[in-house]
C-alpha angles and dihedrals in degrees: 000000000000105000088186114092118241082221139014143169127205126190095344117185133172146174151197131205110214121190120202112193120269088016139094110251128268139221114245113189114220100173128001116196100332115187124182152114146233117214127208114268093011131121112220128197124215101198140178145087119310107275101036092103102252091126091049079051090049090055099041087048093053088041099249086123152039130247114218087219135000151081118258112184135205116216087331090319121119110237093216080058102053132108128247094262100033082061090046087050086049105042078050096045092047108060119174131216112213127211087243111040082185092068088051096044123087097238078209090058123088105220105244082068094044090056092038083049093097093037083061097043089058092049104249127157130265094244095050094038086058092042092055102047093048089053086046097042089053087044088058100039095252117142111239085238088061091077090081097052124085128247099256082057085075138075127244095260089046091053086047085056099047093048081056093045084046097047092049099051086074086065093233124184095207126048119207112196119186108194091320088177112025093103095040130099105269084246097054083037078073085052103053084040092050095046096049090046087052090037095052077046107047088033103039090232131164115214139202106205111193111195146137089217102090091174079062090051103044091051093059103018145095109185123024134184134203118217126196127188092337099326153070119281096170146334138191145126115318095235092063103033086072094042107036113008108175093207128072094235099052088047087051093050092053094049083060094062112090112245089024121103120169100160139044078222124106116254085245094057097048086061123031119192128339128305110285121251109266088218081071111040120186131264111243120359108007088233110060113093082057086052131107093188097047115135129160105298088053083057101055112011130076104224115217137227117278137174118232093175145004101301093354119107140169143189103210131116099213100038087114090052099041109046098012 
């Protein structure tokens, strides 16, 4: 078994200046200090409500953006450190999946050349080009005639199906997915589900799955992490995040979900107001305005993270306390 990761981040930040009319810009935090890794072979899950920085951490992830400061790493490589072509190999080994396949697809391109696009990018000839999409094409449920027809001919699931065929023809050994359902009907959401779970199979594939949706997690992953105004809150295996979090937000998160009950609490007591502006972070731990727990440490202290058990780790104060 490989022990090192096939990617890994360590101490990721990032920010954004946003100007307002008629007033100086601000700093929005996007990540603070974000540390994980991405095993071979793992899915891995990126949840928590929209604005807590888990998209900014997709695309740093998959290289389409900078960290202001951090290290990622390659199969232990630093990526600042690579060669031309080792960073070639890795930007083509690391394809991403974007919440709307219609923004990442050339509306003049019929869609058999959008998916070969990397083939021929990688040199490789006609016959085989032809011979792989249309192995690709049947993997994902596409119809060979499809190749000839543009992108807008097509409903919301089969461009979803098309961004992965594209992404795979690159032959890509992680898979990035930044909210690949979130948009689609709840019975073609199955499909894209199915067809990741038999594409990180038949591919060998590891996958970084970013949603809000934790049901959708735990059902294909094995890891996931919750992240809370730009950084990690808690992570662990999917299976005992649902039955034994060891931080009030997950738990809240998981209260919200219908059939699941984890505290005697009321759901909107779990989770007081609306998530805080990330132009104006908390003092102390991120969480605790939301918090019903919340005493004086919460409020001036950052807690740090701390394992509770092999793989499962939380940044709470009060987790002993709490779920001891």
């Amino acid at each position: 078994m490989n022990e090192t990761p096939i990617l890994s981040a360590e101490d990721l930040s990032k920010t954004f200046k946003v100007s307002a009319q008629g007033h100086s810009s601000r700093i929005l935090t996007a990540l603070d200090q974000v540390t994980l890794h991405l095993s071979f072979g793992e899915t891995l899950g990126i949840a928590g409500e929209s604005g807590c920085g888990k998209s900014t951490l997709a695309k740093i992830m998959a290289g389409l953006l900078s960290p202001d400061s951090g290290r990622l790493l390659y199969k232990g490589m630093e990526l600042s450190h690579l060669d031309r072509n080792s960073l070639t190999r890795f930007r083509r080994k690391t394809q991403m999946i974007f919440q709307d396949p219609f923004s990442s697809l050339n509306p003049r391109m019929r869609i058999g050349d959008s998916i070969s696009e990397p083939l021929h990018i990688a040199d490789i000839p006609a016959p085989e080009q032809r011979t792989e999409l249309a192995r690709i094409m049947a993997a994902v449920g596409l119809s060979s005639e499809a190749v000839n027809r543009f992108p807008d001919e097509f409903s919301g699931g089969q461009r979803q199906r098309i961004g992965i065929a594209r992404a795979l023809a690159a032959s890509p050994e992680i898979l990035i997915a930044d909210e690949p359902v979130s948009s689609l009907d709840i019975s073609i959401q199955a499909q894209i589900i199915n067809i990741l779970l038999q594409m990180k199979t038949d591919f060998k594939l590891s996958m970084m799955i970013v949603s809000h949706n934790l049901l959708i997690l735990r059902h294909i992953c094995d890891r996931i992490i919750i992240m809370y105004l730009g950084v990690v809150v808690e992570c662990g295996p999917a299976a005992e995040l649902f039955h034994r979090c060891r931080h009030p937000y997950t738990e809240a998160l998981v209260a919200a979900i219908p059939g699941f009950q984890v505290s005697t609490a009321s759901k909107s007591e779990l989770l007081r107001d609306d998530l805080p502006s990330a132009l104006s972070i908390p003092p102390g731990c991120r969480f605790h305005p939301r918090c019903r727990h919340a005493v004086d440490i919460c409020r001036s202290e950052i807690p740090n993270l701390v394992e509770y058990a092999s793989g499962h780790t939380a940044a709470c104060h009060l987790s002993r306390q709490l779920y001891d």
